[in-house]
C-alpha positions as CSV (number, residue, x, y, z in Angstrom):
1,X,5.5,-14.7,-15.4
2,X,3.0,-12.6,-17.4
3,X,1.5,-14.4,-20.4
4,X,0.2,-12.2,-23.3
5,X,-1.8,-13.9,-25.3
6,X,-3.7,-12.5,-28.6
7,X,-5.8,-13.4,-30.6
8,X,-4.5,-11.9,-33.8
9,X,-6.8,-13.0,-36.6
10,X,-9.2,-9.5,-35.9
11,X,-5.7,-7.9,-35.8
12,X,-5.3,-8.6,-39.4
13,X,-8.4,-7.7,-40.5
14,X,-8.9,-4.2,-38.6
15,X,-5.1,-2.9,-40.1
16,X,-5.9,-4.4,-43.4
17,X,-9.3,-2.4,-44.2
18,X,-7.8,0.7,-42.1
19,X,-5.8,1.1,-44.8
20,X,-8.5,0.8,-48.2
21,X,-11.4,2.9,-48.4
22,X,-14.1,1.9,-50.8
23,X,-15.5,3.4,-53.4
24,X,-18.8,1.7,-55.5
25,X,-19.6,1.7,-59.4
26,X,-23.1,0.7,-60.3
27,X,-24.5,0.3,-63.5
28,X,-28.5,-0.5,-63.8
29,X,-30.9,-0.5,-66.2
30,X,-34.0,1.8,-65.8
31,X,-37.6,0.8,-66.5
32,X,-37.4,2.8,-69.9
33,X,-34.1,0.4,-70.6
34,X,-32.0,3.3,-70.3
35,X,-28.6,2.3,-69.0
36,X,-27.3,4.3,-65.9
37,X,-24.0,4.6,-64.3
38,X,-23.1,5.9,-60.9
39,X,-19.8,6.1,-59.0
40,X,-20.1,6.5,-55.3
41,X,-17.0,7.5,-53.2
42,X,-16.6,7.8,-49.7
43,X,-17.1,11.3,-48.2
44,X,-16.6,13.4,-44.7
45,X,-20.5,12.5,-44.2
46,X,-20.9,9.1,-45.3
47,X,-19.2,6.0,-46.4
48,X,-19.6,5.0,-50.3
49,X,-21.5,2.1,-49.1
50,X,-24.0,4.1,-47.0
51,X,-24.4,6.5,-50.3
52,X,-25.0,3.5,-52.8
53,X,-27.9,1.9,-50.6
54,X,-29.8,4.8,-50.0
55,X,-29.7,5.7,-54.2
56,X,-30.6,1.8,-54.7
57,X,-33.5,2.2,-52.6
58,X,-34.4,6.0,-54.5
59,X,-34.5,3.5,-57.4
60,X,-36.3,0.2,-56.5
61,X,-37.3,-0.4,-60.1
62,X,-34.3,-0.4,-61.3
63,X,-32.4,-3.7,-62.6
64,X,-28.9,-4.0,-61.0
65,X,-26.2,-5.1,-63.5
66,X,-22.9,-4.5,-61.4
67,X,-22.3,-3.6,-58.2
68,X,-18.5,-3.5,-58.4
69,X,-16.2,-2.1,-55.0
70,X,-13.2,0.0,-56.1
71,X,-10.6,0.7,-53.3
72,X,-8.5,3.3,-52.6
73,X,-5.5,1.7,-51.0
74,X,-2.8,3.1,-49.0
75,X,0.8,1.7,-49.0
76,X,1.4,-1.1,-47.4
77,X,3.7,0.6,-44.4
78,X,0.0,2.4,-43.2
79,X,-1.7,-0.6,-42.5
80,X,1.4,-2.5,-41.1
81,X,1.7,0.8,-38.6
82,X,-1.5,0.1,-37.4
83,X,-0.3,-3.8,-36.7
84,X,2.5,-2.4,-34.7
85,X,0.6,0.2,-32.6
86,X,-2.3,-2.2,-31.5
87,X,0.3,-5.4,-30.5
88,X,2.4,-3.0,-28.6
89,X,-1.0,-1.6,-27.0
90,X,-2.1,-5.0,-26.0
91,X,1.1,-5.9,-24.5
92,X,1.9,-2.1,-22.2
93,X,-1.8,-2.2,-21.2
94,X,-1.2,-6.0,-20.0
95,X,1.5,-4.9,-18.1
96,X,-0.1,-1.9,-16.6
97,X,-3.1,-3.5,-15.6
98,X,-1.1,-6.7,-14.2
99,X,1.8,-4.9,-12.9
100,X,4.1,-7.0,-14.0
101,X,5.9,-7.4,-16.9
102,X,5.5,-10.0,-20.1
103,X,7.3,-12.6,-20.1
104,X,5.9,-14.7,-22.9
105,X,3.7,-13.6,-26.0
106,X,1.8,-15.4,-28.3
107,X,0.4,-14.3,-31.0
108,X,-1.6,-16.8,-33.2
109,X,-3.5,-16.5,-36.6
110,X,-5.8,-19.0,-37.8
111,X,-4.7,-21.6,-40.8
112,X,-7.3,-23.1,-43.5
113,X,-8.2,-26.0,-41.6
114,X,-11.4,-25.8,-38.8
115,X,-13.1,-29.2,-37.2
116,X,-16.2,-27.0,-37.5
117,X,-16.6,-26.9,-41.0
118,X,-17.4,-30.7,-40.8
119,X,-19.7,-30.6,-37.5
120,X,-21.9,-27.6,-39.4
121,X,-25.2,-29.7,-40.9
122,X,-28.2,-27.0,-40.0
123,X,-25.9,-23.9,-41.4
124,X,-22.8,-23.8,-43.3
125,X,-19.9,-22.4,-40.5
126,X,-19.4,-18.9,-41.3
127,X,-21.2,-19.4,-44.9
128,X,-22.5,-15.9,-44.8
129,X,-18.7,-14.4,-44.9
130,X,-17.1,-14.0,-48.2
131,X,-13.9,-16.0,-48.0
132,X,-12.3,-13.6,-51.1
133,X,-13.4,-10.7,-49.2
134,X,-9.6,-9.6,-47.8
135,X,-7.7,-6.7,-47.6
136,X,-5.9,-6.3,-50.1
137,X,-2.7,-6.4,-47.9
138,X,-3.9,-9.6,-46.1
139,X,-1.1,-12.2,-46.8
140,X,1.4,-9.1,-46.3
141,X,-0.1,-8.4,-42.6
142,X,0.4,-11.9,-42.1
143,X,4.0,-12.2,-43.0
144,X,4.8,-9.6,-41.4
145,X,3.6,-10.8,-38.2
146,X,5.1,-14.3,-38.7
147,X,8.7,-12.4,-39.3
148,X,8.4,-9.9,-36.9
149,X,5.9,-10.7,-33.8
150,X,6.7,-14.6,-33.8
151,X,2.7,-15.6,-35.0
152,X,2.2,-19.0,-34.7
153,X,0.4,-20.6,-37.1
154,X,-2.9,-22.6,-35.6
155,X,-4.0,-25.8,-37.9
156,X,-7.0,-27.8,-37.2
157,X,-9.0,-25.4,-35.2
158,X,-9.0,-21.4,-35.0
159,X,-6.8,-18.9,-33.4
160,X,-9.6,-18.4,-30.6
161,X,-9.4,-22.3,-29.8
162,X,-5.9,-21.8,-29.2
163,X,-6.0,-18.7,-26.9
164,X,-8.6,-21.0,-24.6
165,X,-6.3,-23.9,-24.8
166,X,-3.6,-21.7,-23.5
167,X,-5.2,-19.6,-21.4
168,X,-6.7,-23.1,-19.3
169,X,-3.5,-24.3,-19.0
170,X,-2.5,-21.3,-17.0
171,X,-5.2,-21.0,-15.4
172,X,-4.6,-24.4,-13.7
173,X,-1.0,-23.5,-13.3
174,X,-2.1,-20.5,-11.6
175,X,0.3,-18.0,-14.3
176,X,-0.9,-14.6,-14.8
177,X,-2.5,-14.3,-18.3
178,X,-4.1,-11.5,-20.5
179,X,-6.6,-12.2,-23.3
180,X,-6.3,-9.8,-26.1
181,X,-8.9,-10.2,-28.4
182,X,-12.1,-8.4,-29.9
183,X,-13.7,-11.8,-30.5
184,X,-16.9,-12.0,-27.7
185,X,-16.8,-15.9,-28.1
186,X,-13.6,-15.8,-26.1
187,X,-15.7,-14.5,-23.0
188,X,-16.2,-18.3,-22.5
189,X,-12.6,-18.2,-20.8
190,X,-12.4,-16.8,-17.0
191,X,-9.4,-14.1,-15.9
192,X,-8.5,-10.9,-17.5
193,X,-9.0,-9.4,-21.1
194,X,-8.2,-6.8,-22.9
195,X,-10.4,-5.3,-25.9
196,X,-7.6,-3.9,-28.0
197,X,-10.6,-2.3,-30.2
198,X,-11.7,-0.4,-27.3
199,X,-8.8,-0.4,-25.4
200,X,-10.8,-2.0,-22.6
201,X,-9.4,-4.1,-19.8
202,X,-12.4,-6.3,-17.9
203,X,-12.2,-9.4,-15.8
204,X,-14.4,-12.5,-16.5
205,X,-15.2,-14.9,-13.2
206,X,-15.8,-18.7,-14.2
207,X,-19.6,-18.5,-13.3
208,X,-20.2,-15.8,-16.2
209,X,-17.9,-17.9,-18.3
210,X,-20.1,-20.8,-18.0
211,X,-23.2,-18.9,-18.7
212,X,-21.7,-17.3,-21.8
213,X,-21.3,-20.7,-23.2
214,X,-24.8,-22.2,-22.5
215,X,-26.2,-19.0,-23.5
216,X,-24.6,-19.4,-26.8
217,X,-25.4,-22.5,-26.9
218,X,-29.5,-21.5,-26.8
219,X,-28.3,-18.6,-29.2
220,X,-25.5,-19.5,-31.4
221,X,-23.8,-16.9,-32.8
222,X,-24.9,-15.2,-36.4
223,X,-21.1,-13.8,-36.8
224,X,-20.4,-17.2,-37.4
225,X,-23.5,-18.2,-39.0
226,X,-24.9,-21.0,-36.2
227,X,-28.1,-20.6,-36.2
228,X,-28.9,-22.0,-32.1
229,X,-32.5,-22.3,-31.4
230,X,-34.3,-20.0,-34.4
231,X,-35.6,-16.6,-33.2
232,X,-34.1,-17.2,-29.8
233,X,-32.0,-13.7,-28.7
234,X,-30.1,-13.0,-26.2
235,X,-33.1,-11.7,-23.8
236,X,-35.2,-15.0,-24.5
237,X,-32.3,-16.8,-23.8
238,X,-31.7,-15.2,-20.3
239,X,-35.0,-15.3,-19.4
240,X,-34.6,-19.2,-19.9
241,X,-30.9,-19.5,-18.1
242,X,-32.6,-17.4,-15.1
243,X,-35.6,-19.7,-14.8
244,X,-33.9,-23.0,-14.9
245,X,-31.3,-22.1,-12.3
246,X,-33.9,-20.7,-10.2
247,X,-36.4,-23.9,-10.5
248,X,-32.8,-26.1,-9.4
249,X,-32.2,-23.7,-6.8
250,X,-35.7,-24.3,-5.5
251,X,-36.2,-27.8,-6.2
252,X,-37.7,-28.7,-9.3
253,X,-39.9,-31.8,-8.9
254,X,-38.7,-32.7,-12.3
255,X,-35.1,-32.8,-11.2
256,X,-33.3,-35.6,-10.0
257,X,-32.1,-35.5,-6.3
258,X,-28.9,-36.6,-8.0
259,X,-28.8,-35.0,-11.1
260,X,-26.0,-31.7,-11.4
261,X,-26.2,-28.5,-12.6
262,X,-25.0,-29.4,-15.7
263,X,-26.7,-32.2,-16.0
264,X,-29.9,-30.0,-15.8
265,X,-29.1,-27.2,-17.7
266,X,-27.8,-29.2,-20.7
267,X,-31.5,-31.7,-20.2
268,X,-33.4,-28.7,-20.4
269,X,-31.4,-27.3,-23.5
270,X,-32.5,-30.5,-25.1
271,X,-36.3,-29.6,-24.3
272,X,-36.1,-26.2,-25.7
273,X,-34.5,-27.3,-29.0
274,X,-37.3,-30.1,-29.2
275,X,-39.7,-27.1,-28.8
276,X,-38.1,-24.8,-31.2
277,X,-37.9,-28.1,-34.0
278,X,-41.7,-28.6,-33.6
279,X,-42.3,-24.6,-34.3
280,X,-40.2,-24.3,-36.6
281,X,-39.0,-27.5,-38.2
282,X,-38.2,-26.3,-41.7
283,X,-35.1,-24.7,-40.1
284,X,-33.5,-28.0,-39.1
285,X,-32.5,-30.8,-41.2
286,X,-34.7,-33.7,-42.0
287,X,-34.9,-36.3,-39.3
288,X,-32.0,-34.3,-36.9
289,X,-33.0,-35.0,-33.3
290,X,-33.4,-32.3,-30.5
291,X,-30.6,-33.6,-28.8
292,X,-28.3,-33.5,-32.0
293,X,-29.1,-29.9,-32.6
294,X,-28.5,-29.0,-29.1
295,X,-25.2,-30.9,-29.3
296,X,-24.2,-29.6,-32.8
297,X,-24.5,-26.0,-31.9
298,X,-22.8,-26.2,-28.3
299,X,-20.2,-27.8,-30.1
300,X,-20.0,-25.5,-32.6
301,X,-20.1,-22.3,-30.2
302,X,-17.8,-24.2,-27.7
303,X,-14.2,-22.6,-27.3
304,X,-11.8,-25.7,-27.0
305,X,-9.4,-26.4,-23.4
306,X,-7.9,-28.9,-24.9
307,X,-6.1,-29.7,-28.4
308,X,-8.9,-32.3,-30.4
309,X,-11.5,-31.2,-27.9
310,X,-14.9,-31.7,-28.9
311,X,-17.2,-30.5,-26.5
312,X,-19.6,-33.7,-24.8
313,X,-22.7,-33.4,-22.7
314,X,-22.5,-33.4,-18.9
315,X,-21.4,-36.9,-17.5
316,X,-20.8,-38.7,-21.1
317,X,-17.0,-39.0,-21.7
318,X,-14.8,-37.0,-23.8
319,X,-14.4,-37.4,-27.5
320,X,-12.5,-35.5,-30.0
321,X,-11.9,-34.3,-33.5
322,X,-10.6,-36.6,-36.1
């Protein structure tokens, strides 16, 4: 009854540049208004890129006029090799580690559409990625994968949504399930994973689930570009987590005799964000409450359990996407 489940959008990616290497082209103008042109290929000691930024900062002075990325790419039957290897990887080191064989696979890569794009206000979601910035075999990848592993295509919400929605619902069906993803967002989501980057198998309990999510929540996540509580890292965001569950453990006199966990940690993430606004309000938009920055970046960070899911405080009912 084994359910392999992968996330399949890294997938894409990691085959996709595997097979391109980059090579750079500048052109710049010196102070003297000579014009200078350098070509930087990749070499056995260090990437192109590595090469160009360490001549750029040689040559502070100088004016920039391209910066233009030429790639060396290999033929499409490389990168869709390196497809094949890692989805057969993720499904034999399932069954290893499970000892049981898969019955159903799912493999599902993300479509256009993302309820986050509209929730973002304080940050654009995932405005510091380059949406034209593909491999060049990208939509190949992708049709392959449709035609050959059975993708499924997810609309309305990403790929790692999906794997939580699915995951829950075995969860509560009690069906043996691997996560195979390199996405650390999808540590939200309790029972087995595999890391098919570093061909890792680790368990996550429900209690570090949880925690993963509020800590995000305090954090955000700068892959994505949510900003969470500005300046806030992961330490400073332990060191908060720890204290407050200690202080409920212990009684805080602030707390309610009736008031939950939950209901605690999310009334305290309110406090912090009200903090963080008054130091640093000129990272928030104008006239955004603490509580709506809190909720915007929990919902942002928030790994869906349910199709239309958006994510509500502790004790307020459920709403979801329209």
């Amino acid at each position: 009854m084994l359910h392999v489940i992968i996330d399949a959008d890294p997938v894409v990616y990691r085959a996709g540049f595997a097979a391109e290497t980059h090579n750079y082209q500048v052109i710049a103008e010196t102070p003297d208004g000579e014009l200078v042109e350098k070509f930087f290929p990749k070499c056995e000691e260090s990437s192109a890129g590595a090469k160009k930024i360490a001549w750029k900062k040689e040559h502070e002075d100088y004016i920039i006029l391209e910066d233009t990325m030429i790639p060396d790419v290999e033929p499409l039957p490389f990168a869709l090799r390196g497809v094949k290897l890692t989805m057969e990887a993720c499904i034999q080191d399932a069954e290893r580690e499970m000892r049981q064989k898969a019955t159903t696979v799912s493999v599902l890569l993300s479509g256009p559409d993302n309820f986050r794009n509209e929730i973002a206000t304080i940050k654009p979601y995932k405005g510091n990625r380059d949406k034209a910035y593909r491999p060049i075999h990208y939509e190949a990848i992708r049709k392959y994968m449709f035609d050959n592993w059975d993708a499924r295509l997810i609309e309305g919400h990403e790929a790692d949504d999906e794997c939580s929605i699915l995951s829950w619902v075995d969860f509560a069906a009690d069906t043996p399930y691997v996560i195979c993803t390199i996405d650390k967002d999808l540590d939200q989501i309790p029972g087995p994973h595999y890391d098919y980057a570093k061909k890792v198998m680790y368990d996550v309990d429900i209690n570090d689930a949880s925690y993963f999510f509020w800590k995000q929540t305090l954090t955000g996540d700068p892959t994505d570009n949510i900003q969470g509580m500005f300046r806030v890292g992961d330490k400073a965001a332990d060191k908060m987590l720890g204290a407050w569950l200690e202080n409920y453990n212990t009684g805080d006199v602030v707390a309610s005799t009736e008031e939950t966990w939950e209901e605690y940690r999310w009334r305290l993430t309110v406090a912090a964000y009200a903090q963080n606004m008054k130091k640093y309000p000129e990272k928030y938009p104008e006239g955004m409450t603490a509580a709506e920055a809190a909720l915007e970046n929990a919902r942002l960070v928030f790994m869906q359990t349910y199709p239309g899911q958006l994510w509500t405080p502790p004790g307020q009912p459920d709403e979801e996407t329209t």
